[in-house]
Residue frames as a rotation matrix with the C-alpha (Angstrom) as fourth column:
UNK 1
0.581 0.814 0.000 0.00
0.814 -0.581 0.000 0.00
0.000 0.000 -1.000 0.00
UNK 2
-0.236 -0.467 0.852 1.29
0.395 -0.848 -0.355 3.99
0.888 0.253 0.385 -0.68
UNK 3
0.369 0.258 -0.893 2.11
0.862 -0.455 0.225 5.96
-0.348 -0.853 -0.390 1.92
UNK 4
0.609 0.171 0.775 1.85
0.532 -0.813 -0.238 9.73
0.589 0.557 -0.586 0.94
UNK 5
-0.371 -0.888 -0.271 5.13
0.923 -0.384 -0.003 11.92
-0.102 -0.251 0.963 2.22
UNK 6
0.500 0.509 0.701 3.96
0.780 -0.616 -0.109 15.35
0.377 0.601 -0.705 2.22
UNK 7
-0.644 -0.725 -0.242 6.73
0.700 -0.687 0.194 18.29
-0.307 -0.045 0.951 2.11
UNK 8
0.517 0.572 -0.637 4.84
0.697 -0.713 -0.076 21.56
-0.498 -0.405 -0.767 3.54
UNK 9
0.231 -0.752 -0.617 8.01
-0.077 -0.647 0.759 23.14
-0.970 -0.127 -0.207 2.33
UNK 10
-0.188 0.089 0.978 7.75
0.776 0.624 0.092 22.05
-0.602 0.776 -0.187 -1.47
UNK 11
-0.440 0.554 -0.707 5.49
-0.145 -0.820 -0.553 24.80
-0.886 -0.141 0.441 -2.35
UNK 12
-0.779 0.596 -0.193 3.58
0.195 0.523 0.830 22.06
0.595 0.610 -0.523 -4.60
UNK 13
-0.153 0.776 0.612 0.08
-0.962 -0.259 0.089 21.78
0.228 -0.575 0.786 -3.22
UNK 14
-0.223 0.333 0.916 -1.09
-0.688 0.612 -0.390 19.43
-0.691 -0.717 0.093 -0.79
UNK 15
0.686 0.711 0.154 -3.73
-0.340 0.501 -0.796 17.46
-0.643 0.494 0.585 -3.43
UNK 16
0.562 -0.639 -0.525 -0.71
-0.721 -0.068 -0.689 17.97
0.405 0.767 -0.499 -6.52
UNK 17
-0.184 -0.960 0.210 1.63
-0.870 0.059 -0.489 16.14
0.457 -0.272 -0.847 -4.08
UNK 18
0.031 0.568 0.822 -0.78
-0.310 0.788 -0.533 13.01
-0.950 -0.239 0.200 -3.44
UNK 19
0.968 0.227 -0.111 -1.72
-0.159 0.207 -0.965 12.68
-0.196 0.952 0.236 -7.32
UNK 20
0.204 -0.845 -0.494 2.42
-0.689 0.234 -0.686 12.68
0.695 0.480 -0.534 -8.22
UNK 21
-0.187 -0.272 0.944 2.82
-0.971 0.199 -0.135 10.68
-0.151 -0.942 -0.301 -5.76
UNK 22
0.123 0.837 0.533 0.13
-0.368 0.537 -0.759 8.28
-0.922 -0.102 0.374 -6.95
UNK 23
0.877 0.111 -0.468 0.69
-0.480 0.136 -0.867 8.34
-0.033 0.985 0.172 -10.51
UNK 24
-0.063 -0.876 -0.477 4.75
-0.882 0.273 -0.384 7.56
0.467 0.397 -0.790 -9.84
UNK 25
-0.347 -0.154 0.925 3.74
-0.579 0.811 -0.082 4.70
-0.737 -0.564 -0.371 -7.87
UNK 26
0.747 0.614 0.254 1.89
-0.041 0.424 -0.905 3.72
-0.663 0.666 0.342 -10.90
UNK 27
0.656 -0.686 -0.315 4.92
-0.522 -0.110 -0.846 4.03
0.545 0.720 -0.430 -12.84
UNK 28
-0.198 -0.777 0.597 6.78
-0.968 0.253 0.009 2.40
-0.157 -0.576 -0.802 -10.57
UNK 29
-0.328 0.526 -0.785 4.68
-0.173 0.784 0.597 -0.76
0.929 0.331 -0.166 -10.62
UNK 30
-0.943 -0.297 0.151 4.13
-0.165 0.022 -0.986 -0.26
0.289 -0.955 -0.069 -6.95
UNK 31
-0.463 0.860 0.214 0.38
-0.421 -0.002 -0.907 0.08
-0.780 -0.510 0.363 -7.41
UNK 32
-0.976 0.176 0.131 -1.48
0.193 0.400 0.896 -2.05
0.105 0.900 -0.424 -10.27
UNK 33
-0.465 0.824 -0.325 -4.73
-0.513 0.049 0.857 -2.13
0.722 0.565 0.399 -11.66
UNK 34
-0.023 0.446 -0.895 -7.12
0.222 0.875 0.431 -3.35
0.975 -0.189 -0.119 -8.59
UNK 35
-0.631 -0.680 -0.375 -5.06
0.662 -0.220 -0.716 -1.90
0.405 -0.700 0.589 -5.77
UNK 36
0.729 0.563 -0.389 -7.03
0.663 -0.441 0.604 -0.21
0.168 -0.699 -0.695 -3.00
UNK 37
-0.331 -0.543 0.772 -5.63
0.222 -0.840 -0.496 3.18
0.917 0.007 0.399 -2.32
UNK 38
-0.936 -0.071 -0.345 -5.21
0.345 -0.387 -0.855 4.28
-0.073 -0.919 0.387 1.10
UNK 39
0.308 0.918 -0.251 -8.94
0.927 -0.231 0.295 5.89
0.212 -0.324 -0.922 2.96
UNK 40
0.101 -0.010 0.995 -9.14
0.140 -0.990 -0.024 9.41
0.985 0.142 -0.099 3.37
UNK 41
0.897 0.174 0.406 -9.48
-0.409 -0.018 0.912 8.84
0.166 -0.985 0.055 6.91
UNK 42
0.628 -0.759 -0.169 -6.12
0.653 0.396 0.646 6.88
-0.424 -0.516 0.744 7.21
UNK 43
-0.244 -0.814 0.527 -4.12
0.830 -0.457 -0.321 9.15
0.502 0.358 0.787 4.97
UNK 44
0.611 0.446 0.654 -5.56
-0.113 -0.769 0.629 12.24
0.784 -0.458 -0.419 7.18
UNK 45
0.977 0.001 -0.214 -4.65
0.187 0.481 0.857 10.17
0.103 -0.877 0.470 9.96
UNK 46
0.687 -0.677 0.265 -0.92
0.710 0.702 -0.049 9.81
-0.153 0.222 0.963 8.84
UNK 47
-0.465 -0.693 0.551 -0.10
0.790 -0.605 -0.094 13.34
0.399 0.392 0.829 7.47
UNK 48
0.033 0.387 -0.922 -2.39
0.778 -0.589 -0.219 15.22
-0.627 -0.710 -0.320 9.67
UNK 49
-0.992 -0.018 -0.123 -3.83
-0.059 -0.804 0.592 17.30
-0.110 0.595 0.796 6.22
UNK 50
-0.651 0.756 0.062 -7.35
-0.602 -0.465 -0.649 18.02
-0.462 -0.460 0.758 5.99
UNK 51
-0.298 0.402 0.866 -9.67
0.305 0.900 -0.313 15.28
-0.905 0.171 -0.390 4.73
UNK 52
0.586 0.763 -0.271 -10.87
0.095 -0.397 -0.913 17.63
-0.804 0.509 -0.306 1.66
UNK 53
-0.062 -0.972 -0.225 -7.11
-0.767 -0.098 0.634 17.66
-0.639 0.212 -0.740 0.65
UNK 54
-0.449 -0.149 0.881 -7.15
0.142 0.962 0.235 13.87
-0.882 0.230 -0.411 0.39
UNK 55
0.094 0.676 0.731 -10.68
0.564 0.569 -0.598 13.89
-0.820 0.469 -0.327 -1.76
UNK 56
0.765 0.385 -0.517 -9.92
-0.250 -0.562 -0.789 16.47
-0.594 0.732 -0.334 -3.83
UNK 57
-0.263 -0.850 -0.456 -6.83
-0.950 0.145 0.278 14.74
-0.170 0.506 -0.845 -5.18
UNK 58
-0.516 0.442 0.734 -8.83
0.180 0.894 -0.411 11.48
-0.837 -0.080 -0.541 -5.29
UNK 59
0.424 0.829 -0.364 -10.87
0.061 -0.427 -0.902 13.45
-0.903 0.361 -0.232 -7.08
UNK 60
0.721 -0.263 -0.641 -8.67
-0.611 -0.678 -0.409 14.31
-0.327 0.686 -0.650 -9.71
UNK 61
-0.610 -0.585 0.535 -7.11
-0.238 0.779 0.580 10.83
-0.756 0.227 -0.614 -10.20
UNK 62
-0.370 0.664 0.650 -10.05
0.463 0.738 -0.491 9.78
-0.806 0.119 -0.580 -10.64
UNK 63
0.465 0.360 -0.809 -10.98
-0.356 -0.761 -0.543 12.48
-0.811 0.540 -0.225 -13.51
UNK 64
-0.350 -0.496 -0.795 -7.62
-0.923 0.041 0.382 11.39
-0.157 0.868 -0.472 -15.42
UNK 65
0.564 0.356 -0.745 -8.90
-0.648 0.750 -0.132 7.73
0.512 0.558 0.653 -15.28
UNK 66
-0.804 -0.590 0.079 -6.13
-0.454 0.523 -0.722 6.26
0.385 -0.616 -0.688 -12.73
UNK 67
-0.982 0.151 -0.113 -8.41
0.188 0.843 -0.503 5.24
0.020 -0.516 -0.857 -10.38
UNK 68
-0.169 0.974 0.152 -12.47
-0.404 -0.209 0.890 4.92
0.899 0.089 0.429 -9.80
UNK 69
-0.727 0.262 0.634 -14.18
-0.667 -0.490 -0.562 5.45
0.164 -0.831 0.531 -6.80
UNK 70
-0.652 0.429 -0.624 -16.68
0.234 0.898 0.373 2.65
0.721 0.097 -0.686 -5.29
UNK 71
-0.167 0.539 0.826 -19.15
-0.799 -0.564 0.206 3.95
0.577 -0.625 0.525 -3.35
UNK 72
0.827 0.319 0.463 -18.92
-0.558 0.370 0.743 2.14
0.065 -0.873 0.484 0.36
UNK 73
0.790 -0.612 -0.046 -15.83
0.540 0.658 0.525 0.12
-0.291 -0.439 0.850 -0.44
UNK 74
0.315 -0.773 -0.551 -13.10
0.133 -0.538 0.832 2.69
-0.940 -0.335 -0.066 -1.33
UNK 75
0.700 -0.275 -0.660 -10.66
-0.642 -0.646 -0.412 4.10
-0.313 0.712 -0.628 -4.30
UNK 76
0.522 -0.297 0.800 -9.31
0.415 0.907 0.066 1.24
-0.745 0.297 0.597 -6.40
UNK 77
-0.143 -0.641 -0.754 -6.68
-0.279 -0.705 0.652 1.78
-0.950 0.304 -0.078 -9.31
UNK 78
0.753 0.592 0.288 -8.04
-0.261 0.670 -0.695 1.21
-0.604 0.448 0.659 -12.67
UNK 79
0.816 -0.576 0.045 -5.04
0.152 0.139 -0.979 1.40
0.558 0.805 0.201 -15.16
UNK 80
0.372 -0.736 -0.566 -1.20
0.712 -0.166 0.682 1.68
-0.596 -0.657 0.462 -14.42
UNK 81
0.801 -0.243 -0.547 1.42
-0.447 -0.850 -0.277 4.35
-0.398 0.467 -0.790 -16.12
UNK 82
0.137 -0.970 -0.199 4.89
-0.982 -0.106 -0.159 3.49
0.133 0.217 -0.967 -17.66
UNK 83
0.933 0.120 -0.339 6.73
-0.115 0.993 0.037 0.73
0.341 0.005 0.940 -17.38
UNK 84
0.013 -0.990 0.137 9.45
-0.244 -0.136 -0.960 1.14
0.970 -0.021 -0.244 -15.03
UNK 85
0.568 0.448 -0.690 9.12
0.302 0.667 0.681 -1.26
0.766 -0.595 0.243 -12.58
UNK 86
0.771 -0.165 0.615 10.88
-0.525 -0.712 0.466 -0.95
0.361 -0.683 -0.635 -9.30
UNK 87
0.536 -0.583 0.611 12.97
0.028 0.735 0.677 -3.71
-0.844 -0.346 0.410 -9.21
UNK 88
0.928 -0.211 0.307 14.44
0.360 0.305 -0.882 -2.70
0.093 0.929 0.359 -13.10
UNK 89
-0.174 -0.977 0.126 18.73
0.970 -0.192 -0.149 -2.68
0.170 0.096 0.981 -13.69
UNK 90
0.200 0.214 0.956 17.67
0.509 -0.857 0.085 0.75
0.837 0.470 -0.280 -14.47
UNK 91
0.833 0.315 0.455 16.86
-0.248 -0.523 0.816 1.84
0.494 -0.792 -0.357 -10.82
UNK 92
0.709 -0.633 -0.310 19.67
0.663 0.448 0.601 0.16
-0.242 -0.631 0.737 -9.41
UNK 93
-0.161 -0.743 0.650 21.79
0.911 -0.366 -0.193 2.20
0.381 0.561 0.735 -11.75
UNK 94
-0.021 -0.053 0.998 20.51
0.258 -0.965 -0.046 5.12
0.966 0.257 0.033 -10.91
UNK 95
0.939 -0.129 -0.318 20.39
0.343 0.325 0.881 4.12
-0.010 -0.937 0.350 -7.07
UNK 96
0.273 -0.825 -0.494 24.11
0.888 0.018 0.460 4.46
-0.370 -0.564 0.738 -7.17
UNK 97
-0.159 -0.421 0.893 24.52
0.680 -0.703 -0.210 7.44
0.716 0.573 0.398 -9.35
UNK 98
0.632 0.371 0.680 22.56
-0.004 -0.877 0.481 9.28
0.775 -0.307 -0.553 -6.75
UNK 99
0.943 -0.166 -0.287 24.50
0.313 0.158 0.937 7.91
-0.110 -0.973 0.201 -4.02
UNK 100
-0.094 -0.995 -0.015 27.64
0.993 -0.094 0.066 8.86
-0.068 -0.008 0.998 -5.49
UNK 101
-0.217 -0.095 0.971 26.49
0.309 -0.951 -0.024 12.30
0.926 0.295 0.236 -6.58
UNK 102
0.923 0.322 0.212 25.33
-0.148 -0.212 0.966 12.63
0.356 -0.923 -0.148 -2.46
UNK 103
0.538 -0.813 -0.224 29.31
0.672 0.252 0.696 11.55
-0.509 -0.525 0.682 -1.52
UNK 104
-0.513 -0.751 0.415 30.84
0.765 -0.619 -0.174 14.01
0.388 0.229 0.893 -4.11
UNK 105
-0.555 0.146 -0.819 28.57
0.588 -0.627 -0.510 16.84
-0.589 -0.765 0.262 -2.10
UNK 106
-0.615 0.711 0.340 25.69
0.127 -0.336 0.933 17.41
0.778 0.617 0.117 -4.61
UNK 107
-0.859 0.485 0.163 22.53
0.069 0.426 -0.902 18.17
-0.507 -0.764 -0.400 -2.90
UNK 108
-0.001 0.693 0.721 19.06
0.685 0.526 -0.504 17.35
-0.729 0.493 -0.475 -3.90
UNK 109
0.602 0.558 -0.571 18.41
-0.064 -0.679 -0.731 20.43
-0.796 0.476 -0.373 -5.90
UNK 110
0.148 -0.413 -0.899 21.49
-0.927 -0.375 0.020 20.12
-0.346 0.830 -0.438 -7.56
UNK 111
-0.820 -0.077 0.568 21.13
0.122 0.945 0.305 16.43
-0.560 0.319 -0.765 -8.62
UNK 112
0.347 0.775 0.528 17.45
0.665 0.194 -0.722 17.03
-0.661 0.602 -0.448 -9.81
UNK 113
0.479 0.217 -0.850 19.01
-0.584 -0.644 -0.494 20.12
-0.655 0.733 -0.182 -11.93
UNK 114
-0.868 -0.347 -0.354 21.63
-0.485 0.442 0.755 17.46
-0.105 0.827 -0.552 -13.70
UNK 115
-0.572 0.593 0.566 18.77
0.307 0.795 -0.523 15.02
-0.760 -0.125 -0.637 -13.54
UNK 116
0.502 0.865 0.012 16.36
0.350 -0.191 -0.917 17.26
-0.791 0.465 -0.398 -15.61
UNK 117
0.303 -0.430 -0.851 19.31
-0.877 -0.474 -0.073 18.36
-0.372 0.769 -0.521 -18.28
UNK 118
-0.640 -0.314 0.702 19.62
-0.234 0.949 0.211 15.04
-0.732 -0.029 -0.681 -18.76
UNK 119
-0.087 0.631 0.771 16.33
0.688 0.598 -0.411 14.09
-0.720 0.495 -0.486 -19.71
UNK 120
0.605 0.342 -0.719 15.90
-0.201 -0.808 -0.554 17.48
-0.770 0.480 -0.420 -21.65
UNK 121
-0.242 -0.696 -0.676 18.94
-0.892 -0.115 0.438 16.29
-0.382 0.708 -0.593 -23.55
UNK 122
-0.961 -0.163 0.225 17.49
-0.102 0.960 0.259 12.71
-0.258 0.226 -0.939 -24.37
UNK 123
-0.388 0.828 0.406 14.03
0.861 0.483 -0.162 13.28
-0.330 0.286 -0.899 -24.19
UNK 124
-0.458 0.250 0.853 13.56
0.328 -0.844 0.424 17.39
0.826 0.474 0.305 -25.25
UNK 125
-0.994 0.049 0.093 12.02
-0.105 -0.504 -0.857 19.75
0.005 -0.862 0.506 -23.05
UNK 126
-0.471 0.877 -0.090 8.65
0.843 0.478 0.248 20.12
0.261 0.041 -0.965 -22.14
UNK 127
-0.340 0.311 0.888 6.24
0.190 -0.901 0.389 22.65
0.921 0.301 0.247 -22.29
UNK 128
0.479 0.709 0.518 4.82
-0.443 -0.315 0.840 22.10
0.758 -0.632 0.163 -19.02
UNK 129
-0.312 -0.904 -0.293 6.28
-0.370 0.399 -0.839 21.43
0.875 -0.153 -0.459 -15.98
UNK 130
0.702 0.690 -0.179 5.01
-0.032 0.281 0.959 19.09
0.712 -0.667 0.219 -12.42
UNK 131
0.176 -0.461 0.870 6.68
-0.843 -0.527 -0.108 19.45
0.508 -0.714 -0.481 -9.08
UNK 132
0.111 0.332 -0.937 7.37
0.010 0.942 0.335 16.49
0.994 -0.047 0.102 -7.38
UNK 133
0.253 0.249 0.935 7.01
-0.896 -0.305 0.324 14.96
0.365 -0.919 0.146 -4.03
């Protein structure tokens, strides 16, 4: 099951920072098709954010088609994203890259800026841009 991490200090919104959250687990393979997402009441419980927080980012999974609401038994996931599982060479690789760039005295910001000239050089830029969490 996902537990939601929420960084007050981010200056992503609350709801924005559930949905990425949600969607990379779905890329991740962490959540599949079926998967019961967390109650509004336990994720309240957990991150001590208002319960309207929760639904309105439920709310807005559930718009793109991620996941569909059941009325009495909870928020299931209908589809997944990507295909970058969590257990692929890939991650491992990049597991250590980060750890080394954390031992030569990068810190986060400046790992996600090589991180995102990276992809800009491999995959092009993008017109829009999502915060993450």
């Amino acid at each position: 099951m996902i537990e939601f991490r929420i960084d007050r200090h981010s200056g992503v919104a609350t709801y924005l920072q559930i949905v990425h959250q949600t969607e990379q687990a779905l890329r991740m393979g962490l959540l599949e098709p079926g998967d019961k997402l967390p109650a509004a009441r336990e994720v309240v419980e957990a991150t001590a954010i208002n319960p309207n927080t929760v639904l309105k980012a439920y709310r807005e999974l559930e718009r793109s088609g991620l996941v569909e609401a059941r009325r009495g038994l909870g928020t299931f996931v209908r589809r997944s994203l990507g295909s970058a599982p969590a257990d692929s060479p890939l991650r491992a690789e990049l597991d250590d890259w980060a750890r080394r760039a954390r031992e030569a005295g990068l810190d986060r910001e400046d790992v996600a800026a090589l991180f995102a000239s990276a992809l800009d050089t491999h995959f092009g830029t993008t017109s829009t841009t999502k915060g993450t969490a």
